[in-house]
C-alpha positions in Angstrom: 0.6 5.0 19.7 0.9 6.5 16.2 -1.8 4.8 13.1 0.0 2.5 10.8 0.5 4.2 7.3 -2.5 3.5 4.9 -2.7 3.8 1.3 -4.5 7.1 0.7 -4.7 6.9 -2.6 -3.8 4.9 -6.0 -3.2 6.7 -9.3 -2.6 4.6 -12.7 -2.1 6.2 -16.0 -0.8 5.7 -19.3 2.6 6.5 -20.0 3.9 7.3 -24.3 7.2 8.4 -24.4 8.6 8.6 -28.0 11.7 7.6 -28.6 14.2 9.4 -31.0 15.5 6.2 -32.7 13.8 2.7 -32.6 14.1 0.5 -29.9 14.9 -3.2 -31.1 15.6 -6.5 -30.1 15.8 -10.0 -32.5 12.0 -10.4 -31.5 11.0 -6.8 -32.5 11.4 -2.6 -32.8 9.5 -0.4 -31.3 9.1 3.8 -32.0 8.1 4.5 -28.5 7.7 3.1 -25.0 4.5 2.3 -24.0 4.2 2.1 -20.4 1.8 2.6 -17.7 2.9 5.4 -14.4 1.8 4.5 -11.0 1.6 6.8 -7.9 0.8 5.8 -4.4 0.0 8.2 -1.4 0.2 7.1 2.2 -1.8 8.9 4.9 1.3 10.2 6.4 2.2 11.6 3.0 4.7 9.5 1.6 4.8 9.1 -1.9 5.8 6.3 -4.5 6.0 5.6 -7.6 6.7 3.1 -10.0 6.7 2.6 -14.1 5.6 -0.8 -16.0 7.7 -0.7 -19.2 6.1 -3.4 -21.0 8.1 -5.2 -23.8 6.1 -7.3 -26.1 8.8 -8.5 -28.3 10.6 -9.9 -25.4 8.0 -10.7 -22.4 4.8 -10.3 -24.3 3.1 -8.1 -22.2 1.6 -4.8 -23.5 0.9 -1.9 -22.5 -3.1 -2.5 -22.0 -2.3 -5.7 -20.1 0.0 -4.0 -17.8 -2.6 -1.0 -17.0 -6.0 -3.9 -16.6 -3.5 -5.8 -13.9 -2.6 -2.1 -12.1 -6.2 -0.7 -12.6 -7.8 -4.1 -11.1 -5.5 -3.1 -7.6 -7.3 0.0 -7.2 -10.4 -1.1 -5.5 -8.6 -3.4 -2.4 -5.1 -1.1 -2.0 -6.7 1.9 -1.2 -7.1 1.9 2.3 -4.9 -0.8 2.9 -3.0 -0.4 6.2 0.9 -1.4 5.2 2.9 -0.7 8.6 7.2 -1.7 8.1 6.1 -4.2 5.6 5.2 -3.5 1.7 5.9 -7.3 1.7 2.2 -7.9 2.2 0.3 -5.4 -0.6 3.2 -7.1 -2.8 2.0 -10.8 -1.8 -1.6 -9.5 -2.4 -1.0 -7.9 -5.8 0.5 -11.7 -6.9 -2.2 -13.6 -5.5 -4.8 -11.0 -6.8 -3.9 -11.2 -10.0 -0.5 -9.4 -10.9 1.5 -12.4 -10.6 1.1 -13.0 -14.7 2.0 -9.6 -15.6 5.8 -9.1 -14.0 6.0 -5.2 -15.8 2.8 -4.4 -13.4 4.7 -6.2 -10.4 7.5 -4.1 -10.7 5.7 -1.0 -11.0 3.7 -1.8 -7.9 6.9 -3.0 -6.0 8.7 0.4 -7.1 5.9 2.5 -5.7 5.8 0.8 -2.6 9.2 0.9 -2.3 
């Protein structure tokens, strides 16, 4: 019988992107996206990832929030056996923490996806 899939490893890091034009909304503009790249590695050597775009002007959540939520996941996801169901490190990262930063969920959902 074949190991479940663990997570081999966790990477977060910052993300800039410039934009050509500004980007704005009624609450606000911005001159670049500021978002936060994750990458996860199984032990069978799948690969995810996953982006946290990070809109203050509409959500409120920056760019620094959404990298402390990701960052804090590190230390328990690594390792963590997942099997058919990324329902459960998705669960965790909510109850751990990631619930109140939805830019950081996503990113985390789209990498274990």
């Amino acid at each position: 019988m074949a190991s479940l899939p663990a997570v081999r490893s966790f990477d977060v890091q910052l993300l800039n992107i410039p934009l050509i034009n500004p980007f704005g909304i009624s609450g606000g503009a911005q001159n670049a996206a500021a978002d936060v790249l994750v990458r996860l590695e199984l032990t069978d050597g799948t690969v995810g990832d996953g982006e946290a775009a990070p809109l203050p002007p509409n959500n409120g959540e920056t760019q620094a929030q959404a990298l402390a939520a990701l960052r804090a996941t590190r230390p328990w996801v690594e390792g963590l056996a997942l099997g058919d169901d990324w329902r459960t490190a998705a669960t965790l990262f909510r109850e751990r923490g990631g619930a109140g930063c939805g830019s950081a969920q996503c990113a985390f959902e789209s990498a274990l996806l």
